[in-house]
PDB file of N, CA, C and O in Angstrom:
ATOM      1  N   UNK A   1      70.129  36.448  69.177  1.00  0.00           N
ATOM      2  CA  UNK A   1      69.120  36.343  68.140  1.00  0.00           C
ATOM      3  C   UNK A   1      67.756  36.152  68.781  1.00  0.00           C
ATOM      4  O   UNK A   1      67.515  35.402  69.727  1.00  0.00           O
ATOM      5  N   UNK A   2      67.021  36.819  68.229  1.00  0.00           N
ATOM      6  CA  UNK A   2      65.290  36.350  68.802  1.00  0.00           C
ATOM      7  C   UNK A   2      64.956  35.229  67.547  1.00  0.00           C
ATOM      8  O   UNK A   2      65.285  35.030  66.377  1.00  0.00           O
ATOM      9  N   UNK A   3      63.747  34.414  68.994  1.00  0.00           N
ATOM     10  CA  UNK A   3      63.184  33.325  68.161  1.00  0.00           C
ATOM     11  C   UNK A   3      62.294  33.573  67.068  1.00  0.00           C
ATOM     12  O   UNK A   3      61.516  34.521  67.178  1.00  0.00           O
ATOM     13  N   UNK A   4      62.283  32.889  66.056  1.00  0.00           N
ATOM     14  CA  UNK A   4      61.540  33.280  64.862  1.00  0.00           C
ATOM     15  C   UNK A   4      60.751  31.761  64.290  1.00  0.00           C
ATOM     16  O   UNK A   4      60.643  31.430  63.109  1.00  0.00           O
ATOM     17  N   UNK A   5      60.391  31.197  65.169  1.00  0.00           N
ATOM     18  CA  UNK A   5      60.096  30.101  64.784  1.00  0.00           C
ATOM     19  C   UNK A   5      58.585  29.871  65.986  1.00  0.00           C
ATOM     20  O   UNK A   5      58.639  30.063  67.201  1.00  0.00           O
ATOM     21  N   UNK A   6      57.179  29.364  65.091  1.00  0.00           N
ATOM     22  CA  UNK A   6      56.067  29.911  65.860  1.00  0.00           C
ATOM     23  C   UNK A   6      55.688  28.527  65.979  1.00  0.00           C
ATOM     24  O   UNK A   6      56.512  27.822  65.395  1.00  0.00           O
ATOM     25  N   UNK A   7      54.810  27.905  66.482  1.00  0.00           N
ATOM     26  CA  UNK A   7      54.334  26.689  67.557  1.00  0.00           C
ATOM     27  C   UNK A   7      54.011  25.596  66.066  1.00  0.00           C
ATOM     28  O   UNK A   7      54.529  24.532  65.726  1.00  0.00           O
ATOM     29  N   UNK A   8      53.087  26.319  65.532  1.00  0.00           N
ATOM     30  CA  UNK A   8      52.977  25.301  63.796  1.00  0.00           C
ATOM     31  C   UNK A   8      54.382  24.866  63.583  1.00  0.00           C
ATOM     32  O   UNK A   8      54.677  23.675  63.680  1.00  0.00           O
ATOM     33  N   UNK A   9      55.376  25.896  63.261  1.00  0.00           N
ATOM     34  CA  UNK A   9      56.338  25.588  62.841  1.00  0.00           C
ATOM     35  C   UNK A   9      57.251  24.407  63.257  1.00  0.00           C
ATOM     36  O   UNK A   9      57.769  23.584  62.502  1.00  0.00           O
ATOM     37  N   UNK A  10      57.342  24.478  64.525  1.00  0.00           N
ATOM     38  CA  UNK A  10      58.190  23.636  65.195  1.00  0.00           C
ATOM     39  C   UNK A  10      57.177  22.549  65.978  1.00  0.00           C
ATOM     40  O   UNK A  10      57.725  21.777  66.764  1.00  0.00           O
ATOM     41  N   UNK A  11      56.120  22.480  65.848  1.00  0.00           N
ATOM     42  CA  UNK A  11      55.335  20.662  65.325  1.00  0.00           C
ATOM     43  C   UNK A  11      55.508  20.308  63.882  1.00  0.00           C
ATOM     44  O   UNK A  11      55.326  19.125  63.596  1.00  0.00           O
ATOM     45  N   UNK A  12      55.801  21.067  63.008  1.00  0.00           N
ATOM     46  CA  UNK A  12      55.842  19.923  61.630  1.00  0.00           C
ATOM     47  C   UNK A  12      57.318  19.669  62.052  1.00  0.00           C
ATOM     48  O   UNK A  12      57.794  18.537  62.139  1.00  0.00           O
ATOM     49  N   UNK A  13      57.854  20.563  62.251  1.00  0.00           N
ATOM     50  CA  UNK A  13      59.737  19.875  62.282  1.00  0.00           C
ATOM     51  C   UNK A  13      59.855  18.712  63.091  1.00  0.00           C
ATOM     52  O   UNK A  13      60.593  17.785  62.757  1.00  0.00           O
ATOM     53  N   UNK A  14      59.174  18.699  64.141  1.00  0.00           N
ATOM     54  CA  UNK A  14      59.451  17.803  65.454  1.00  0.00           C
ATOM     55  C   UNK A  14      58.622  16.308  64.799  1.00  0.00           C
ATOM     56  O   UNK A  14      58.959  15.148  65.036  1.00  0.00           O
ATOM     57  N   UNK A  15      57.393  16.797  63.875  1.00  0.00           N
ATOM     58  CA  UNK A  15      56.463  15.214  63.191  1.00  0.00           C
ATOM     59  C   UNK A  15      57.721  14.572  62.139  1.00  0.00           C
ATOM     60  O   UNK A  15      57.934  13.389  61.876  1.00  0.00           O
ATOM     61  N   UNK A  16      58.585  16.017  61.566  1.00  0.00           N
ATOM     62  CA  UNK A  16      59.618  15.207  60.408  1.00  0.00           C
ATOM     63  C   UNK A  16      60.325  14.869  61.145  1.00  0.00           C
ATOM     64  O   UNK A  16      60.372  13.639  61.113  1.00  0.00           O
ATOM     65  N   UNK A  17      60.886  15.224  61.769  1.00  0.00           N
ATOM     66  CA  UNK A  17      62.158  14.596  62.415  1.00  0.00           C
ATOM     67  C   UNK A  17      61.782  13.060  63.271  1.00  0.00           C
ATOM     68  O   UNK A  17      62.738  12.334  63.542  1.00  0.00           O
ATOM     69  N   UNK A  18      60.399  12.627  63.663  1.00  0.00           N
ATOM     70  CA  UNK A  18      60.055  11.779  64.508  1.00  0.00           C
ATOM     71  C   UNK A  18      59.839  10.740  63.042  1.00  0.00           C
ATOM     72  O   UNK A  18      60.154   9.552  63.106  1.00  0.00           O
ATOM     73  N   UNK A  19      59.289  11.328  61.785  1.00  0.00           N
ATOM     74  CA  UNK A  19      59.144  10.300  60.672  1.00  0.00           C
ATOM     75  C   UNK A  19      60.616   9.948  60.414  1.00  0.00           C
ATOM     76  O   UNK A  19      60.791   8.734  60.511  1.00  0.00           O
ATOM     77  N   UNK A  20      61.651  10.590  60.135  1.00  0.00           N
ATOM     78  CA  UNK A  20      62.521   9.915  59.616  1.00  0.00           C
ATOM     79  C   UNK A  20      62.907   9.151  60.836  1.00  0.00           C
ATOM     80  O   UNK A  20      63.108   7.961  60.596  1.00  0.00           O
ATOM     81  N   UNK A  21      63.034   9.436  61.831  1.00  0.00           N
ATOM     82  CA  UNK A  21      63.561   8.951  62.772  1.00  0.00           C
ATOM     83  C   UNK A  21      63.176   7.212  62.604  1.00  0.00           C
ATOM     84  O   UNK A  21      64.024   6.368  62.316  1.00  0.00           O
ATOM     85  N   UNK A  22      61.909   6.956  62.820  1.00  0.00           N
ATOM     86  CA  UNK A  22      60.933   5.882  62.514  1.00  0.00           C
ATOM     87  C   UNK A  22      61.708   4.976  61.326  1.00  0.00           C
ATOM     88  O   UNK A  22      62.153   3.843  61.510  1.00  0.00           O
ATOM     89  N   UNK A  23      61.762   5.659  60.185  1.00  0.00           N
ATOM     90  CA  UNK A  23      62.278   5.431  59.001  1.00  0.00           C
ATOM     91  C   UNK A  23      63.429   4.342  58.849  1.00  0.00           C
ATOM     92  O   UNK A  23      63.557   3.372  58.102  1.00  0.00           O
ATOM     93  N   UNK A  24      64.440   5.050  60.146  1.00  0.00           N
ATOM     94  CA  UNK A  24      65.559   4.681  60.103  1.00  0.00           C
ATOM     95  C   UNK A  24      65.766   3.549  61.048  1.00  0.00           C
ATOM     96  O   UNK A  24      66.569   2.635  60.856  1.00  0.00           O
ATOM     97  N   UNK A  25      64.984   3.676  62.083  1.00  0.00           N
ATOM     98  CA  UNK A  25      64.376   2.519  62.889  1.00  0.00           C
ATOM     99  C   UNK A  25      64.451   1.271  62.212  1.00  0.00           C
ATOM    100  O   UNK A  25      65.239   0.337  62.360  1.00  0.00           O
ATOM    101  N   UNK A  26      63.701   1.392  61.612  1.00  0.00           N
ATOM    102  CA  UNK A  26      62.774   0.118  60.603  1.00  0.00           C
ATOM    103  C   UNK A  26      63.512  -0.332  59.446  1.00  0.00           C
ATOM    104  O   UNK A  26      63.192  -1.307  58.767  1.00  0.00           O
ATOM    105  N   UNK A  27      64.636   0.505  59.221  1.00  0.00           N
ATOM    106  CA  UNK A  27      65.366   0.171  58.023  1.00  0.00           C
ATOM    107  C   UNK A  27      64.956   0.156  56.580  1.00  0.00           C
ATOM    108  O   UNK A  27      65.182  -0.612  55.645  1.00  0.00           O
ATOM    109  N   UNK A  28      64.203   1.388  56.734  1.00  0.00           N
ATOM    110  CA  UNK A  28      63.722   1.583  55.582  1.00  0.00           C
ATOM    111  C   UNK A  28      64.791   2.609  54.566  1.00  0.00           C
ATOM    112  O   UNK A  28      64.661   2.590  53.342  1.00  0.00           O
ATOM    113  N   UNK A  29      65.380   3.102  54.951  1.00  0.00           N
ATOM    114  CA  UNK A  29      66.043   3.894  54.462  1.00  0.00           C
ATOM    115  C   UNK A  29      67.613   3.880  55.181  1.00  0.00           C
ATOM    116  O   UNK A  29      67.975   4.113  56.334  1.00  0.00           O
ATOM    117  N   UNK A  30      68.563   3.389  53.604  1.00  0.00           N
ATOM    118  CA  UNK A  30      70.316   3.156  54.268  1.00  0.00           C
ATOM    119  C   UNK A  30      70.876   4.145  53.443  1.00  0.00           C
ATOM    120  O   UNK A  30      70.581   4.921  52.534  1.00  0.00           O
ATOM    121  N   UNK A  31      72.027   3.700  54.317  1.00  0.00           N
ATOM    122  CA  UNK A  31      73.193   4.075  52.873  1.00  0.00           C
ATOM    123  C   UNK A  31      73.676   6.108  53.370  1.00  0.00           C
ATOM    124  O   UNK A  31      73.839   6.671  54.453  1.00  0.00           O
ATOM    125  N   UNK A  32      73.725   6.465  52.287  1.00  0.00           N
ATOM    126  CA  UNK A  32      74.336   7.833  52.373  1.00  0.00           C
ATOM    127  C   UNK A  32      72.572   8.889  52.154  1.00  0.00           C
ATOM    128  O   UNK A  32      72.327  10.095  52.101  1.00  0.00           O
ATOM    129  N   UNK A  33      72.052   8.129  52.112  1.00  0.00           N
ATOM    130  CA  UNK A  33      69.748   8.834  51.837  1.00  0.00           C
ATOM    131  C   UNK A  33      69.854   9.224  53.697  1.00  0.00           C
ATOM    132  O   UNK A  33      69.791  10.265  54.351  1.00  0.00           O
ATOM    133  N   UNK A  34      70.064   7.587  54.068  1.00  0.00           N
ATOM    134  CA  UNK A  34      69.763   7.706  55.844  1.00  0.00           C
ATOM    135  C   UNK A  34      70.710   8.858  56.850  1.00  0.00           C
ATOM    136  O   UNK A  34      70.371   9.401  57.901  1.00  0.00           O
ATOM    137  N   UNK A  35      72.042   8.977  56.050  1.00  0.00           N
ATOM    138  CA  UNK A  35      72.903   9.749  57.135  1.00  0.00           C
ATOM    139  C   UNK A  35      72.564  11.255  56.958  1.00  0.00           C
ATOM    140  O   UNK A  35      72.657  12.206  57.735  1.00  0.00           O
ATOM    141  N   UNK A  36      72.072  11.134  55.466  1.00  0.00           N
ATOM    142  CA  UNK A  36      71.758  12.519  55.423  1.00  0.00           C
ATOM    143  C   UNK A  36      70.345  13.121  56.361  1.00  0.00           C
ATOM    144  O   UNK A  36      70.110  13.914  57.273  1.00  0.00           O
ATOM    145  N   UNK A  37      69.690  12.245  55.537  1.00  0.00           N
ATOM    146  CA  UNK A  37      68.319  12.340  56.750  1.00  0.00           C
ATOM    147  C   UNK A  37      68.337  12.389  58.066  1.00  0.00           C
ATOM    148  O   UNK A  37      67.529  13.045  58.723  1.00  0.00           O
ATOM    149  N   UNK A  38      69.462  11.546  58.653  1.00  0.00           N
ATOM    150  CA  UNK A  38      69.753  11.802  60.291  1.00  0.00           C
ATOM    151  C   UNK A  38      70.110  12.886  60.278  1.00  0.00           C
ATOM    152  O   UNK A  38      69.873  13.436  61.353  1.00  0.00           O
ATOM    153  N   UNK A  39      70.577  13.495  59.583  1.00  0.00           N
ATOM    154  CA  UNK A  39      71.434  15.160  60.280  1.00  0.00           C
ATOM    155  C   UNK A  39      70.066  16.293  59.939  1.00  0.00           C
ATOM    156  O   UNK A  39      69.576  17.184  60.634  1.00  0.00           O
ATOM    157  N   UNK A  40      69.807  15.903  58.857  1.00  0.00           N
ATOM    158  CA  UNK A  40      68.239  17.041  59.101  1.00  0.00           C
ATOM    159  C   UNK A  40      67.529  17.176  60.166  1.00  0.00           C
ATOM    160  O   UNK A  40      67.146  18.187  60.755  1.00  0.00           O
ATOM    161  N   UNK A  41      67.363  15.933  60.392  1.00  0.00           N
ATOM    162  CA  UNK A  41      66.334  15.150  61.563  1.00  0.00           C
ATOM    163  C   UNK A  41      67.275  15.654  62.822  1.00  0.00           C
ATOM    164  O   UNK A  41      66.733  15.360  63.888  1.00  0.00           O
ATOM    165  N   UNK A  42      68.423  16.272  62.976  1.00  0.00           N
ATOM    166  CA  UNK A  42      68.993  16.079  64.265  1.00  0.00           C
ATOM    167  C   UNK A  42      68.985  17.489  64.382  1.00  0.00           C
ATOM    168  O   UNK A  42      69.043  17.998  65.501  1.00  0.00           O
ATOM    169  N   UNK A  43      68.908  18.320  63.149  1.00  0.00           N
ATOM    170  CA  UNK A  43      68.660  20.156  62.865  1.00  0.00           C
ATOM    171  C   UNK A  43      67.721  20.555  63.031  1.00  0.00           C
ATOM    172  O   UNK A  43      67.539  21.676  63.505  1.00  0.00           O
ATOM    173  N   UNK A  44      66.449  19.434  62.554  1.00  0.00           N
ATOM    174  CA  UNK A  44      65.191  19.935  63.262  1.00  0.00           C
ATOM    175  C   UNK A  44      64.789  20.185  64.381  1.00  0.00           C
ATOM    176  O   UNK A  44      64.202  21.182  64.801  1.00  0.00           O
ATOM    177  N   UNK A  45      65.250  18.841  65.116  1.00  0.00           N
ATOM    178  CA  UNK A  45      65.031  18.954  66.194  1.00  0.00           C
ATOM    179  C   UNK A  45      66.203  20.403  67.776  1.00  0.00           C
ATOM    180  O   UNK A  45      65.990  20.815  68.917  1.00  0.00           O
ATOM    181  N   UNK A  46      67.242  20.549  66.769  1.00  0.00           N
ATOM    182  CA  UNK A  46      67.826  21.322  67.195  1.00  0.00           C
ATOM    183  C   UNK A  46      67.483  22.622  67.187  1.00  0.00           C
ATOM    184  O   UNK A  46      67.803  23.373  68.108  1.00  0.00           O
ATOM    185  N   UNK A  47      66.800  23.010  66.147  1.00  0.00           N
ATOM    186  CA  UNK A  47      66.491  24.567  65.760  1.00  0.00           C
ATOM    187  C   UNK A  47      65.170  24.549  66.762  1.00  0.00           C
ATOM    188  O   UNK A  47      64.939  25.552  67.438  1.00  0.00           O
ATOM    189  N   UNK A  48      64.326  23.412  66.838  1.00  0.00           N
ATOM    190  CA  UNK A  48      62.304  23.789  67.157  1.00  0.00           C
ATOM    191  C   UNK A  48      63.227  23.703  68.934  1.00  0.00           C
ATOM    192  O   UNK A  48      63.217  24.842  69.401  1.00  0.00           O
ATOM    193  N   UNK A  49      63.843  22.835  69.775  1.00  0.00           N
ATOM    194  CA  UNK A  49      63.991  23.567  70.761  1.00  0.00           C
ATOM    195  C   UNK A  49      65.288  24.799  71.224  1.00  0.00           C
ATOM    196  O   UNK A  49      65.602  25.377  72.265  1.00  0.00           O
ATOM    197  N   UNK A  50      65.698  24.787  70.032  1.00  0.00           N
ATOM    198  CA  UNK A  50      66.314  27.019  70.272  1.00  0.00           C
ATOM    199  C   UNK A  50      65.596  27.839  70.247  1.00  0.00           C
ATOM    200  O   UNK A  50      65.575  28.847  70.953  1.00  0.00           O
ATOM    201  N   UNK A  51      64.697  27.431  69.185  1.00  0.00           N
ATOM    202  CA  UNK A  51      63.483  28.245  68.397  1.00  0.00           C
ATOM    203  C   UNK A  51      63.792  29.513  66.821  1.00  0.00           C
ATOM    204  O   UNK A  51      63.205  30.208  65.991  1.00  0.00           O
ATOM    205  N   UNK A  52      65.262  29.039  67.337  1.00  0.00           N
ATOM    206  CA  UNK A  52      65.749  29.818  65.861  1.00  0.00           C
ATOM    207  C   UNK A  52      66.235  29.132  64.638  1.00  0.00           C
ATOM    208  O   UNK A  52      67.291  28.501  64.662  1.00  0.00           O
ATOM    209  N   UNK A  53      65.429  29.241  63.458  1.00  0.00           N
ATOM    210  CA  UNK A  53      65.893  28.818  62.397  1.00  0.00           C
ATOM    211  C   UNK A  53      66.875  29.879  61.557  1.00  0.00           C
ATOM    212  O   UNK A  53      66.511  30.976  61.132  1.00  0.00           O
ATOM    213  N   UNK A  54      68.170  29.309  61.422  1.00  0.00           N
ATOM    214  CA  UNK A  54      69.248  30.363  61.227  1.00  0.00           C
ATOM    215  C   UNK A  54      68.840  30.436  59.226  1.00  0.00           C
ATOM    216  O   UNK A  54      68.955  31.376  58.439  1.00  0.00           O
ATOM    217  N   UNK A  55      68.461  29.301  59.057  1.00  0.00           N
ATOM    218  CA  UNK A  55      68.269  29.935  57.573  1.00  0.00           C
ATOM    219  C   UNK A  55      66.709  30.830  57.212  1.00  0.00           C
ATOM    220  O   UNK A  55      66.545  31.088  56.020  1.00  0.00           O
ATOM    221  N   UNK A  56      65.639  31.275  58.156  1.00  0.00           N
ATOM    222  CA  UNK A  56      65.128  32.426  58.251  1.00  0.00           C
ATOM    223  C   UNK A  56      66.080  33.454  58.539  1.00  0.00           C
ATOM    224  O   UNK A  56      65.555  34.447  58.036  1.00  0.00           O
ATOM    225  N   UNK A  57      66.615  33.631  58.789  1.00  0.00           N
ATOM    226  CA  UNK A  57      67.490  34.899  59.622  1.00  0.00           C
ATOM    227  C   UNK A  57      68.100  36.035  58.131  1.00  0.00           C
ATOM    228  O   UNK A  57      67.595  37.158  58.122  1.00  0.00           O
ATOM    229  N   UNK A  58      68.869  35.785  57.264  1.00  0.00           N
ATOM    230  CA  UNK A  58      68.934  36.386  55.979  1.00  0.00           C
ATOM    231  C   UNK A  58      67.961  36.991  55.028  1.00  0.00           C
ATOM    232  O   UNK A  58      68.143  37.959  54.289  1.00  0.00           O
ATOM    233  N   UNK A  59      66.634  36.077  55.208  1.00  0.00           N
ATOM    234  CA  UNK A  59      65.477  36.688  54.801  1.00  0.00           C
ATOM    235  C   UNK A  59      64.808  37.350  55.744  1.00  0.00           C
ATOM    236  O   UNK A  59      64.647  38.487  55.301  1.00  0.00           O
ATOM    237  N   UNK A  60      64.404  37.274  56.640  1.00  0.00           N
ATOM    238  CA  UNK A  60      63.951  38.031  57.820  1.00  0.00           C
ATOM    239  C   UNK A  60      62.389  37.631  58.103  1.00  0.00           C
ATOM    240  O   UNK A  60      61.338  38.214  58.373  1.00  0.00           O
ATOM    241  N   UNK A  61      62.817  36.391  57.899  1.00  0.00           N
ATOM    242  CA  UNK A  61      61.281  35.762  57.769  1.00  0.00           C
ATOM    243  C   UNK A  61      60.918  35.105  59.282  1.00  0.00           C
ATOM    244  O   UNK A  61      61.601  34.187  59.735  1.00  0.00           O
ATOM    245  N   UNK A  62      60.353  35.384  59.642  1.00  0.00           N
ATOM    246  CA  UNK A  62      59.270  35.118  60.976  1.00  0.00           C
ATOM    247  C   UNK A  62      58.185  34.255  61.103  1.00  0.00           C
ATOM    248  O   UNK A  62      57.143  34.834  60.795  1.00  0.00           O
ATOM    249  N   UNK A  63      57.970  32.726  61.544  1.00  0.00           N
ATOM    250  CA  UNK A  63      56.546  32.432  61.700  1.00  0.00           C
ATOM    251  C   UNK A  63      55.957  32.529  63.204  1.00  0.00           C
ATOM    252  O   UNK A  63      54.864  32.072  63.537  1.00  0.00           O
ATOM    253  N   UNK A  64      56.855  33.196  64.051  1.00  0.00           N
ATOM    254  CA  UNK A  64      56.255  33.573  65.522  1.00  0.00           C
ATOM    255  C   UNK A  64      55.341  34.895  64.901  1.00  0.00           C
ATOM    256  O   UNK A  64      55.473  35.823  64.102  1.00  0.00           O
ATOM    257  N   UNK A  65      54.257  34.278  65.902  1.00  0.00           N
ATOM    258  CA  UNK A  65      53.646  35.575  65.224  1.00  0.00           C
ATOM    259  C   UNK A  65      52.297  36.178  66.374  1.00  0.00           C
ATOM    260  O   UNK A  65      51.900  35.312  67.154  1.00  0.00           O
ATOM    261  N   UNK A  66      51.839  37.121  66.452  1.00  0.00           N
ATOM    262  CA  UNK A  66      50.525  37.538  67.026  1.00  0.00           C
ATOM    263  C   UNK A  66      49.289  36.411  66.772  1.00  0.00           C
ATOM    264  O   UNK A  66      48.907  35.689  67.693  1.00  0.00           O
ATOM    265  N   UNK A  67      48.745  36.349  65.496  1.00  0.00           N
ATOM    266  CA  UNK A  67      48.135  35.551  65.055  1.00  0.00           C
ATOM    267  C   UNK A  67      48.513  33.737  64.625  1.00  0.00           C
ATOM    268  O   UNK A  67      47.843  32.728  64.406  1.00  0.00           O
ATOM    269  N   UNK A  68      49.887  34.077  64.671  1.00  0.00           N
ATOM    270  CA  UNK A  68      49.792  32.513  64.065  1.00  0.00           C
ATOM    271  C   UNK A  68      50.319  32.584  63.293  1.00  0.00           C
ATOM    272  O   UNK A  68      50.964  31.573  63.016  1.00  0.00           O
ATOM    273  N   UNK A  69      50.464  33.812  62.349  1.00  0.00           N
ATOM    274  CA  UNK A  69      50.163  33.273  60.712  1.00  0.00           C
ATOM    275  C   UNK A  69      51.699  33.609  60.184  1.00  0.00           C
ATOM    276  O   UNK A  69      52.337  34.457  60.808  1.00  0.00           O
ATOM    277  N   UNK A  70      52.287  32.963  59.062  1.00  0.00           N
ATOM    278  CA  UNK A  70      53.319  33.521  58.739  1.00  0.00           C
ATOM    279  C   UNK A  70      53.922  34.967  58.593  1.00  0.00           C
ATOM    280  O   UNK A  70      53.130  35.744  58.061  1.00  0.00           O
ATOM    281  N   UNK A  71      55.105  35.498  58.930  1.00  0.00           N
ATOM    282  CA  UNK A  71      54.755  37.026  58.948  1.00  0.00           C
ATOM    283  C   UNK A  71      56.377  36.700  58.069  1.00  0.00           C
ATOM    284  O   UNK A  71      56.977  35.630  57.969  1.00  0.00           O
ATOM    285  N   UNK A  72      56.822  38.358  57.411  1.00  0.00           N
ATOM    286  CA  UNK A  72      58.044  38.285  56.651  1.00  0.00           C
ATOM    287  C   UNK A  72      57.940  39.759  57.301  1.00  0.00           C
ATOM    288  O   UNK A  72      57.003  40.552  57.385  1.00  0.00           O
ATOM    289  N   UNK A  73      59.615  39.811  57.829  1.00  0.00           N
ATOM    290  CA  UNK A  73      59.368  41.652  58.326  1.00  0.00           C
ATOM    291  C   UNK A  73      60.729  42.286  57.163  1.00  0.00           C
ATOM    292  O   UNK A  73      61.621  41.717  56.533  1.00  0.00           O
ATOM    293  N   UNK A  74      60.341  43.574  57.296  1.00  0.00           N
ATOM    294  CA  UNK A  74      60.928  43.979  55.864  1.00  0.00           C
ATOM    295  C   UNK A  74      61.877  45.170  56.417  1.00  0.00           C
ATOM    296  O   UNK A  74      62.571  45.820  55.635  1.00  0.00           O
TER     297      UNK A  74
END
């Protein structure tokens, strides 16, 4: 698979995944809210260093891009 995931993209994933992370730290968030949130938080961070987000892949949606900017290839 080529990467489809562009430098914006995978700093907001890596800021969410570092907030919940924090979150869970601090005990702000338990129960079955927190485990779920850990596994997002553990996908984010899994997909931004593969660089592939497998649920772009069906749509064919791209934010690596020339410019930056979101691209959708058709």
């Amino acid at each position: 698979m080529r990467p489809n995931m562009g430098g914006i993209d995978k700093t907001l994933r890596l800021i969410g995944a570092a907030v919940i992370a924090v979150l869970l730290i601090i005990g702000a968030i338990k129960g079955t809210v927190a485990i779920i949130l850990a596994i997002i938080a553990a996908i984010f961070v899994i997909t931004t260093f593969v660089g592939i987000c497998p649920a772009y892949v069906p749509f064919k949606i791209s934010t690596k891009g020339k410019s930056g900017a979101t691209r959708v290839d058709v």
